[in-house]
TIDOLO-383241 format. One record per atom (N, C-alpha, C): residue number from 0; atom name; z, x, y. Coordinates in steps of 0.02 Angstrom, whole numbers, always signed. Each point is the difference from the previous one (the first is absolute). Example, Ala and Ser with C-alpha at 12.3 -4.5 7.8 and 13.67 -1.06 7.14 Angstrom:
BEGIN
   pos   site        w        u        v
     0      N     +390     +660     -284
     0     CA       +0      -45      +59
     0      C       +0      +45      +60
     1      N      -36      -18      +53
     1     CA       +3      +42      +59
     1      C      +37      -39      +55
% end
This chain:
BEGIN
   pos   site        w        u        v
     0      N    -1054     -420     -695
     0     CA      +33      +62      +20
     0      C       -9      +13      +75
     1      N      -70      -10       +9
     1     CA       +2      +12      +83
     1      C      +36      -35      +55
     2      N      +20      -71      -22
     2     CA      +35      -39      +42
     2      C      +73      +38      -19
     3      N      +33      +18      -47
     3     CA      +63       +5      +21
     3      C      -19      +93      +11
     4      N      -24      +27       -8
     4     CA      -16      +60      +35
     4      C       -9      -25      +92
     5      N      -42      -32      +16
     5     CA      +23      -22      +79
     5      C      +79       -1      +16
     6      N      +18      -53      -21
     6     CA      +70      -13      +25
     6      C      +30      +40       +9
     7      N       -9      +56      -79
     7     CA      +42      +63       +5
     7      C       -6      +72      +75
     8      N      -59      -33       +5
     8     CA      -24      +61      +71
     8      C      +44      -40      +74
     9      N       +1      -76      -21
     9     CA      +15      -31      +68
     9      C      +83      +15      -12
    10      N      +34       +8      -48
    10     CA      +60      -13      -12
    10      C      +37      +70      +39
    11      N      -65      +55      -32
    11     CA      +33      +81      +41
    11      C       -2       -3      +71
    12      N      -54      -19      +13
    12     CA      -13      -23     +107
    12      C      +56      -39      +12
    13      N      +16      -55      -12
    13     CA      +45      -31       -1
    13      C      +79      +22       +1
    14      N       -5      +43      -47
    14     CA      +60      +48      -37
    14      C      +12      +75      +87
    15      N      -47      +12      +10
    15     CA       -8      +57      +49
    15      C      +14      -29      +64
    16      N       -1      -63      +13
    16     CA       -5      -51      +74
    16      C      +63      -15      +13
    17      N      +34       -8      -71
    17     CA      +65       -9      +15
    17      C      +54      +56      +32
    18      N       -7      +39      -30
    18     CA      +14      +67      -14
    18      C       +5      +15      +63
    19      N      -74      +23      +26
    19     CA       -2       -1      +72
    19      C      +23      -36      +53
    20      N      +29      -69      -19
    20     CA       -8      -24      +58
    20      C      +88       +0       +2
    21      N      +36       +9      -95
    21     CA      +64      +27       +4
    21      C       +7      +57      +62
    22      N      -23      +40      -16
    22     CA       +5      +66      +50
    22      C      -12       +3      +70
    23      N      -43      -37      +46
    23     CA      -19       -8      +34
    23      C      +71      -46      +61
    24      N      +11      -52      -50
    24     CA      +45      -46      +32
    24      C      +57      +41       -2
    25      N      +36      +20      -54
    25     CA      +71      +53      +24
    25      C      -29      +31      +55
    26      N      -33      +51       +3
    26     CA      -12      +40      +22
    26      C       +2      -10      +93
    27      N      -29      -51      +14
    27     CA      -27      -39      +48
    27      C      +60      -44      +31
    28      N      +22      -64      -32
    28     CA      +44      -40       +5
    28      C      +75       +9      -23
    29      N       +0      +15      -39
    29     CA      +66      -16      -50
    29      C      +54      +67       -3
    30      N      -42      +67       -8
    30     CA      +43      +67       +9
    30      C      +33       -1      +73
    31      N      -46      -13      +52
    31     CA      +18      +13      +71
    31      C      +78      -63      +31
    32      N      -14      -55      -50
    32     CA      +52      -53      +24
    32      C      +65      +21      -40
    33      N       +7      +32      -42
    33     CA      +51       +8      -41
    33      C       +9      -11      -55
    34      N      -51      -29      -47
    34     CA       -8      -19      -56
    34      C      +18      +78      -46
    35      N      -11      +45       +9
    35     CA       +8      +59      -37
    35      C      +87      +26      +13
    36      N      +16      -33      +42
    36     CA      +95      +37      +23
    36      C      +27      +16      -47
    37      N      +32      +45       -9
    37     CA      +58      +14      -51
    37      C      +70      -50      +10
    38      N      -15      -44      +52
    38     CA      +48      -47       +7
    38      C       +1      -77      -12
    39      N      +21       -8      -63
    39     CA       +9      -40      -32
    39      C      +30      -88      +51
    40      N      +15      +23      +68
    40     CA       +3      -66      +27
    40      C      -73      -13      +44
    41      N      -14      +77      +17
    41     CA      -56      -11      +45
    41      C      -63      -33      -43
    42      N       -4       +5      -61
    42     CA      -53      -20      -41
    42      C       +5      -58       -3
    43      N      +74      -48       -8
    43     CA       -8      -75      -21
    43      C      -17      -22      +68
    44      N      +24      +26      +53
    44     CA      -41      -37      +78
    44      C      -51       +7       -3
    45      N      -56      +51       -4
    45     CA      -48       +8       +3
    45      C      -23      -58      -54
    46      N       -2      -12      -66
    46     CA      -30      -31      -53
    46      C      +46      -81      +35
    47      N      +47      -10      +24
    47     CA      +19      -91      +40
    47      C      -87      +10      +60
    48      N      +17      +35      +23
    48     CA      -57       -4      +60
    48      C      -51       +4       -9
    49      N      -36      +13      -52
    49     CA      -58       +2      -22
    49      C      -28       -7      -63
    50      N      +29      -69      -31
    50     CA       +8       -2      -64
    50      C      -84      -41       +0
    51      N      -45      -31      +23
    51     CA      -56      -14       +9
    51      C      -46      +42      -40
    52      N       +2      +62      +56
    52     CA      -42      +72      -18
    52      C      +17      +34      -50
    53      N      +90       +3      -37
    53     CA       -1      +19      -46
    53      C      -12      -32      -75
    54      N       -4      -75      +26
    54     CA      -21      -33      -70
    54      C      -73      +22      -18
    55      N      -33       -7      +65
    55     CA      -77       +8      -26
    55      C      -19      +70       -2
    56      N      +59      +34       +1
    56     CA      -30      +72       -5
    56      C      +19      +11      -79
    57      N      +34      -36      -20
    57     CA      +50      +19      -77
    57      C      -78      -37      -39
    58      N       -9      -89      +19
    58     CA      -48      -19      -35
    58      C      -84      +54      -18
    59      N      -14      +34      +52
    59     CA      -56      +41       +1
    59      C      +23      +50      -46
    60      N      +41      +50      +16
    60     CA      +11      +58      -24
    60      C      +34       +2      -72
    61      N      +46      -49      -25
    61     CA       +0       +2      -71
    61      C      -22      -63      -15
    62      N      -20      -42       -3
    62     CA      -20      -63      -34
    62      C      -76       +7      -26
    63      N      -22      -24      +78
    63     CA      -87      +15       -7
    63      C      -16      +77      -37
    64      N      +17      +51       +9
    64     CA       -6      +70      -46
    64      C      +25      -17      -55
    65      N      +45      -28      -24
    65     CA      +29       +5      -71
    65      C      -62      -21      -45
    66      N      -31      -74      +23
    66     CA      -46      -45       -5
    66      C      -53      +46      -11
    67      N      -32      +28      +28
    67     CA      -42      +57       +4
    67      C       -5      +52      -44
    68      N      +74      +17      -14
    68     CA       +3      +55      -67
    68      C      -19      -43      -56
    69      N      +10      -70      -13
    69     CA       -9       -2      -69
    69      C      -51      -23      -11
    70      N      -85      -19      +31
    70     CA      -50       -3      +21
    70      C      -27      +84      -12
    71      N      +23      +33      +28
    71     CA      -53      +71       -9
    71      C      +30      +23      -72
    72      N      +80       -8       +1
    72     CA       +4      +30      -72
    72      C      -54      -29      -61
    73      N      +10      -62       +2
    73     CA      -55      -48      -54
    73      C      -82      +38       +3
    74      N       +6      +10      +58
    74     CA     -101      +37      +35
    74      C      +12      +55      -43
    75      N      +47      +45      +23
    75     CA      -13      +50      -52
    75      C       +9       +4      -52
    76      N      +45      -32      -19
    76     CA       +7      -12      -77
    76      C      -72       -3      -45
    77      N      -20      -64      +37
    77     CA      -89       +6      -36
    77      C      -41      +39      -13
    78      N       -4      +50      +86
    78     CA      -27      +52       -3
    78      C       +5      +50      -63
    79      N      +85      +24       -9
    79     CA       -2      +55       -9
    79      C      +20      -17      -85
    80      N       -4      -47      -36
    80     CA      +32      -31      -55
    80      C      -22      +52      -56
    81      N      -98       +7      +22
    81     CA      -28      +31      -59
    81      C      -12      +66      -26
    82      N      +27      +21      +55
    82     CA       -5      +82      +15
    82      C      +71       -1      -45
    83      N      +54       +2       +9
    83     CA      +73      +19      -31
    83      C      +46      -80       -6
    84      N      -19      -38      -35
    84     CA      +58      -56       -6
    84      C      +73       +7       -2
    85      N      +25      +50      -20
    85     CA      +62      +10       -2
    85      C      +39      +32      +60
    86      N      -33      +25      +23
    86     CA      +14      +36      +86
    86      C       +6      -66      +29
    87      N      -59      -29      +18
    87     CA       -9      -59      +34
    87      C      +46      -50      -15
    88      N      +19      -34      -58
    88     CA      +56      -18       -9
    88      C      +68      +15      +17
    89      N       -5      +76      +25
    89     CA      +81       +3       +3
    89      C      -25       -7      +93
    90      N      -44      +15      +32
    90     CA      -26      +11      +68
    90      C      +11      -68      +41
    91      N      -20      -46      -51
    91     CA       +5      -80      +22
    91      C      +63      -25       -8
    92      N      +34      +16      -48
    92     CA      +67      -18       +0
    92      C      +41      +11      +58
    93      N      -34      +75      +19
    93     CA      +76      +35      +66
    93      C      -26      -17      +53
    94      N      -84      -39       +3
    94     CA       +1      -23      +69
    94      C       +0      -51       +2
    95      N      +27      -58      -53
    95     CA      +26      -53      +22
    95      C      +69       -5       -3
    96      N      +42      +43       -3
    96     CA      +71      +12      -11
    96      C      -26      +20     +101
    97      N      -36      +32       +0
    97     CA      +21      +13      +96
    97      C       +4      -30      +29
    98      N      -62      -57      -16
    98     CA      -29      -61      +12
    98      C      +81      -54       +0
    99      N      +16      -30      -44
    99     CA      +67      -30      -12
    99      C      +49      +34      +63
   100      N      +14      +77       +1
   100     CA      +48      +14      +40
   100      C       +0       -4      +60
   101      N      -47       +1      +47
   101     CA      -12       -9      +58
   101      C       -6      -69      -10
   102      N      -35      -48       -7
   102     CA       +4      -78      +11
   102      C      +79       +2      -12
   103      N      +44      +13      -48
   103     CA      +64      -13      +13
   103      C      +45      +28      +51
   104      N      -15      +49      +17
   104     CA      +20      +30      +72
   104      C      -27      -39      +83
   105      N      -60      -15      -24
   105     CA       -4      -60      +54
   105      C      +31      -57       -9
   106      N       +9      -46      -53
   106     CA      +42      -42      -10
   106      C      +66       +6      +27
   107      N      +51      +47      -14
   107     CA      +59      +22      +31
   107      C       +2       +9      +52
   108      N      -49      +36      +34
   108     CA      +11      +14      +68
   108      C       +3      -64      +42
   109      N      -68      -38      -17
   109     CA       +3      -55      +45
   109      C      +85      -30      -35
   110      N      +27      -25      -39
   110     CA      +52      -17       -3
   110      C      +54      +23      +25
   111      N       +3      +74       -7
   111     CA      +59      +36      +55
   111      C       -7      -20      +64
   112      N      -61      -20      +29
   112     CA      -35      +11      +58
   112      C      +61      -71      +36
   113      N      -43      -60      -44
   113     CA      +30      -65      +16
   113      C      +85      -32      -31
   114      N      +24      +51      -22
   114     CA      +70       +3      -20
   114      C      +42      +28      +48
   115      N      -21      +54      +32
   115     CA      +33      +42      +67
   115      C      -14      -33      +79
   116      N      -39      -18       -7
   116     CA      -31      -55      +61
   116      C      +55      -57      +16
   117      N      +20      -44      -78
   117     CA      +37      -40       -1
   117      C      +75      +23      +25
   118      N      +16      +58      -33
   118     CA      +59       +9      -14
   118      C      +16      +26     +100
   119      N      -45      +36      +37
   119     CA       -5      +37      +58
   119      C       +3      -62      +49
   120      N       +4      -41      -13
   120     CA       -1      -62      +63
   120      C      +81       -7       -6
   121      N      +10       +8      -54
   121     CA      +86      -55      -10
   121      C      +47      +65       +9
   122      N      -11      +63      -26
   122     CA      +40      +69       +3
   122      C      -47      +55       -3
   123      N      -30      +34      +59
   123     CA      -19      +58      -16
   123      C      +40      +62      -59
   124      N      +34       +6      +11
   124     CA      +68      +57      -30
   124      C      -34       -3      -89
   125      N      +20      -94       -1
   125     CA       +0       +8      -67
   125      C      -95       -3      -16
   126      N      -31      -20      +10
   126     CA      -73       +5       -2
   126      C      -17      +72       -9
   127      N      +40      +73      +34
   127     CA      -17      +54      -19
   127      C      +30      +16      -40
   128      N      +60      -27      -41
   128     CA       +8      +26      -70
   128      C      -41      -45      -61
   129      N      -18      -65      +27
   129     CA      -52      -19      -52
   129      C      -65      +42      -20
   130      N      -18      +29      +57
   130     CA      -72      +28      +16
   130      C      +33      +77      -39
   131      N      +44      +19       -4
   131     CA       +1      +68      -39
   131      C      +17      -13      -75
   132      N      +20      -42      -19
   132     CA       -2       -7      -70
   132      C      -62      -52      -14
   133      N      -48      -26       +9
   133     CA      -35      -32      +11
   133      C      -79      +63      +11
   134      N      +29      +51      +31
   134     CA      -45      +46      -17
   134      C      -25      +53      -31
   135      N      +83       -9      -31
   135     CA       +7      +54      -36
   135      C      -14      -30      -76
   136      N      -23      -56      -14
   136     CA      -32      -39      -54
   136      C      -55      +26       -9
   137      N      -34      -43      +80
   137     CA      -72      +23       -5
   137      C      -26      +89      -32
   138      N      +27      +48      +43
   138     CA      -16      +70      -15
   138      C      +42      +23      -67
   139      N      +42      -33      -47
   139     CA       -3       +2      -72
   139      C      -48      -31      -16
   140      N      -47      -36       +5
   140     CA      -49      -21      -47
   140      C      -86      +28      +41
   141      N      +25      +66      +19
   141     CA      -86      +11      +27
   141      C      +22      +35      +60
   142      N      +15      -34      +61
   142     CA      +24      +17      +60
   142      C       +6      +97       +9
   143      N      +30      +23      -53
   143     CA      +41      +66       +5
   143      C      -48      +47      -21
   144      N      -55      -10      -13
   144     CA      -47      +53      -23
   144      C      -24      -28      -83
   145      N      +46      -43      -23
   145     CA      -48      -26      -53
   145      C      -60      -27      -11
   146      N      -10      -47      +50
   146     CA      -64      -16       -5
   146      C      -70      +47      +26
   147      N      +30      +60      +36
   147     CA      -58      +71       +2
   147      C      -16      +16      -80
   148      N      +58      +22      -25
   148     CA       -5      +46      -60
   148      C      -49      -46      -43
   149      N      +16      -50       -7
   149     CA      -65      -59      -57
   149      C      -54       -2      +25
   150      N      -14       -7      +78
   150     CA      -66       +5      +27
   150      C      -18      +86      -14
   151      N      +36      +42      +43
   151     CA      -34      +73      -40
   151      C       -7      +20      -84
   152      N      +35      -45      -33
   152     CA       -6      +26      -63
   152      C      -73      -34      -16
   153      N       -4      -77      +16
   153     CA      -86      -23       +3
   153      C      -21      +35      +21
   154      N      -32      +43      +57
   154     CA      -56      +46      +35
   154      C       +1      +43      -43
   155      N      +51      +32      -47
   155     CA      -13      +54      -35
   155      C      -27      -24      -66
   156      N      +20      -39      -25
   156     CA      -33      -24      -79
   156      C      -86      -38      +27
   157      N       +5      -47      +56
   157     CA      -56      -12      -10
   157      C      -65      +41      +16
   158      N      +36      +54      +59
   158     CA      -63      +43      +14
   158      C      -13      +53      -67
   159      N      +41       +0      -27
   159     CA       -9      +48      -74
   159      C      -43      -30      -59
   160      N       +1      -57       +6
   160     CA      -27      -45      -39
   160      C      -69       -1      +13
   161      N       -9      -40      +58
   161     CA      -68      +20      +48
   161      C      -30      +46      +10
   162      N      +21      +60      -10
   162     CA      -55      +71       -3
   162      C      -13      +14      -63
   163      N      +48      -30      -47
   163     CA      -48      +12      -71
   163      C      -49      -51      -24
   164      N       -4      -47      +40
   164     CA      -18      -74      -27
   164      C      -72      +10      +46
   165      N       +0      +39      +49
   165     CA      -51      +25      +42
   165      C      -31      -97      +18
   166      N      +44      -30      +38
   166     CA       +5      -52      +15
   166      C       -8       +5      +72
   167      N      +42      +51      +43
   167     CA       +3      -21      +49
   167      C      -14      +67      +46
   168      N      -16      +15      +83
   168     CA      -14      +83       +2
   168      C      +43      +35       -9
   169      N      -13      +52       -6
   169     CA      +36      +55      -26
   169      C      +60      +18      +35
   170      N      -26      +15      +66
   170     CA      +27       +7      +63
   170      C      +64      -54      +46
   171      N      -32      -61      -42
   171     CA      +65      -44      +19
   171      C      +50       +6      -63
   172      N      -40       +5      -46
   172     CA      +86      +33      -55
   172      C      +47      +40      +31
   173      N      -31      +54      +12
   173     CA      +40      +53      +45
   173      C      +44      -19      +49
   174      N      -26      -21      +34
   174     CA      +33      -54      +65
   174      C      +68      -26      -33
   175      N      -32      -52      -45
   175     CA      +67      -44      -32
   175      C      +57      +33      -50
   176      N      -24      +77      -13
   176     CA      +63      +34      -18
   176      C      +45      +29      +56
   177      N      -41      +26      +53
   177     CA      +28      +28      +47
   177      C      +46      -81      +55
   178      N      -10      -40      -19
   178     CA      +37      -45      +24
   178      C      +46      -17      -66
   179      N       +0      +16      -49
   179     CA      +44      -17      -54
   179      C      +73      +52      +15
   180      N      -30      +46       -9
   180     CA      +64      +68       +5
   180      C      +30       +2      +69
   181      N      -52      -19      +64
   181     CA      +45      -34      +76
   181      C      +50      -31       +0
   182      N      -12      -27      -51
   182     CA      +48      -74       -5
   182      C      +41      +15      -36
   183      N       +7      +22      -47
   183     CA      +85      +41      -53
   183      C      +25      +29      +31
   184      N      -55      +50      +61
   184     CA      +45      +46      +27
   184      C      +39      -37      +59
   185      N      -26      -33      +29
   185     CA      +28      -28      +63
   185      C      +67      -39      -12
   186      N       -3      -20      -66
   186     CA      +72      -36       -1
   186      C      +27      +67      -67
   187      N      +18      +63       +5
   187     CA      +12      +43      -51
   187      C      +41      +37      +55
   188      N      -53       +8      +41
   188     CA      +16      +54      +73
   188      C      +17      -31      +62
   189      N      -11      -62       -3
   189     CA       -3      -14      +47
   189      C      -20      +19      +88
   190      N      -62       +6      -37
   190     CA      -22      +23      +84
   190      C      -49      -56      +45
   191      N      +17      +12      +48
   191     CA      -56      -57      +52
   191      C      -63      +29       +6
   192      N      -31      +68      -27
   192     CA      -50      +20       -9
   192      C      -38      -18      -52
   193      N      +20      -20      -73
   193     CA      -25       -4      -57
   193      C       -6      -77       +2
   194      N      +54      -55      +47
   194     CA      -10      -73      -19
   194      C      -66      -24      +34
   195      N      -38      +76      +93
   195     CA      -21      -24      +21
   195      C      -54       +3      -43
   196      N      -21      +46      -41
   196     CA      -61      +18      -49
   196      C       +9      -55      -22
   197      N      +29      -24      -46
   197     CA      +21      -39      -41
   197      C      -30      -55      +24
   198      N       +9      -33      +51
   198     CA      -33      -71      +40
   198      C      -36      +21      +13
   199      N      -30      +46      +27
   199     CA      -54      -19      +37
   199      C      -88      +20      -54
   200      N      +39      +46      -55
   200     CA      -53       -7      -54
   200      C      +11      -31      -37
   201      N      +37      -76       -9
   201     CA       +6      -54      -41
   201      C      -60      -29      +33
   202      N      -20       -1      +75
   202     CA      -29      -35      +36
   202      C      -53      +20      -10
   203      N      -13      +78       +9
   203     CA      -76       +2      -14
   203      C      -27       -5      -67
   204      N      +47       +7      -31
   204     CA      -40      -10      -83
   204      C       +0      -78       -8
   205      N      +15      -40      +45
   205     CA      +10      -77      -26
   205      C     -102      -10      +36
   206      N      +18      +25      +56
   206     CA      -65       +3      +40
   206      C      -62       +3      -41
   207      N       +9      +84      -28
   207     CA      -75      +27      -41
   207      C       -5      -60      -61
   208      N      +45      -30      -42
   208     CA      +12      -11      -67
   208      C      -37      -66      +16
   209      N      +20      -35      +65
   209     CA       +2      -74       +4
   209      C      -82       +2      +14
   210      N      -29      +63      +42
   210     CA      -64      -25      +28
   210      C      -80      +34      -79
   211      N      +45      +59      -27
   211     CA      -40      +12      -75
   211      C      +21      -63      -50
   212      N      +47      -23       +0
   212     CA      -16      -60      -41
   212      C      -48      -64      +13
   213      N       +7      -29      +72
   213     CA      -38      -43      +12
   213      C      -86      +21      +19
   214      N      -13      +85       -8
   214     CA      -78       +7       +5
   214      C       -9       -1      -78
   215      N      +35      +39      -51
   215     CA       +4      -14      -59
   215      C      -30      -53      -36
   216      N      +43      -45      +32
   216     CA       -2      -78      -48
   216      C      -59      -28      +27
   217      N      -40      +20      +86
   217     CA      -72      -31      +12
   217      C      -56      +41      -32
   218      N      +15      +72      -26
   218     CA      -68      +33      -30
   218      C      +12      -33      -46
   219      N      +47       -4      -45
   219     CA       -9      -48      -59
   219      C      -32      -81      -16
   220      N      +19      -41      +49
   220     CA      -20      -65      +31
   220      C      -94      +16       -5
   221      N       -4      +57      +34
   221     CA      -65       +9       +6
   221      C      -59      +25      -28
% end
């Protein structure tokens, strides 16, 4: 138990690094060049010109995280099996359904990525109508706020689970509801206030979760 209790603490650090370093790089690199335009040609130049940075930003931010969700989901699964099996069961299920959706959203992307690249050498014009139906794939399967609502619907079942299972602190339950209902709301309401809650207490609860699991699993070791 303690060994995959580790992993599960390295999987949330892991899970929070990404996250961050998602945010960090828009924020930094990628918003300021045009990657965020509402202009659908300015985006495929930007992604021809810097398709390098955006592969390895797609590989970090959904691949390596996807990888990560289904590592902590399994951690907690263990954890929290004996307290409520049937919670936990449905808890593990929806976070490897998140798990699945983001690795497939990185999959696509990098493929839109290197499909528009191709197409942008021979015809820009037509490369930006590939890249809009081509993205408008991607955000039907996650992209559009689906893949929030499955991740907030996890923060809400599992932190509910976890305060009765008196598994994990109290106080980060709380946390992970108040990032559960961020997250419905942000794609309900759509506000840039609730998505920022939303990320940035995905991050700190990946933080607290990742570093109480791995002291966890050494008092136990010990």
């Amino acid at each position: 138990m303690k060994n995959l209790q580790k992993m599960g603490g390295i999987a949330a650090l892991i899970g929070a690094a990404t996250n961050l370093f998602a945010l960090v790089v828009f924020v930094t690199l990628l918003e300021p060049k045009g990657y965020g335009s509402d202009d659908p040609g300015q985006i495929v130049a930007f992604l021809a010109d810097n398709q390098v940075i955006m592969r390895a930003w797609y590989i970090v931010i959904y691949l390596v995280f996807g990888v990560s969700l289904i590592f902590l989901s399994l951690a907690l699964n263990e954890r929290l099996r004996a307290g409520s099996p049937v919670l936990v069961q449905a808890v593990t299920t929806i976070g490897l359904i998140w798990a699945v959706l983001v690795i497939v959203m990185g999959t696509l992307s990098i493929n839109n990525l290197n499909t528009v690249v191709k197409f942008y050498g021979e015809n820009p014009a037509q490369a930006t109508t590939v890249w809009l139906t081509l993205d408008s794939v991607e955000t039907g399967l996650g992209g559009g706020g689906g893949e929030t609502i499955v991740s907030a619907l996890w923060f809400l079942l599992l932190s509910w689970t976890a305060l009765h299972a008196r598994e994990l602190p109290k106080v980060l339950n709380y946390l992970g509801m108040v990032v559960g209902v961020a997250g419905i709301l942000s794609v309900v309401l759509a506000l840039p206030a609730l998505t920022a809650v939303y990320g940035l207490g995905l991050i700190i609860w990946l933080v607290w979760l990742g570093m109480f699991m791995l002291r966890r699993s050494t008092v136990t070791a010990a």
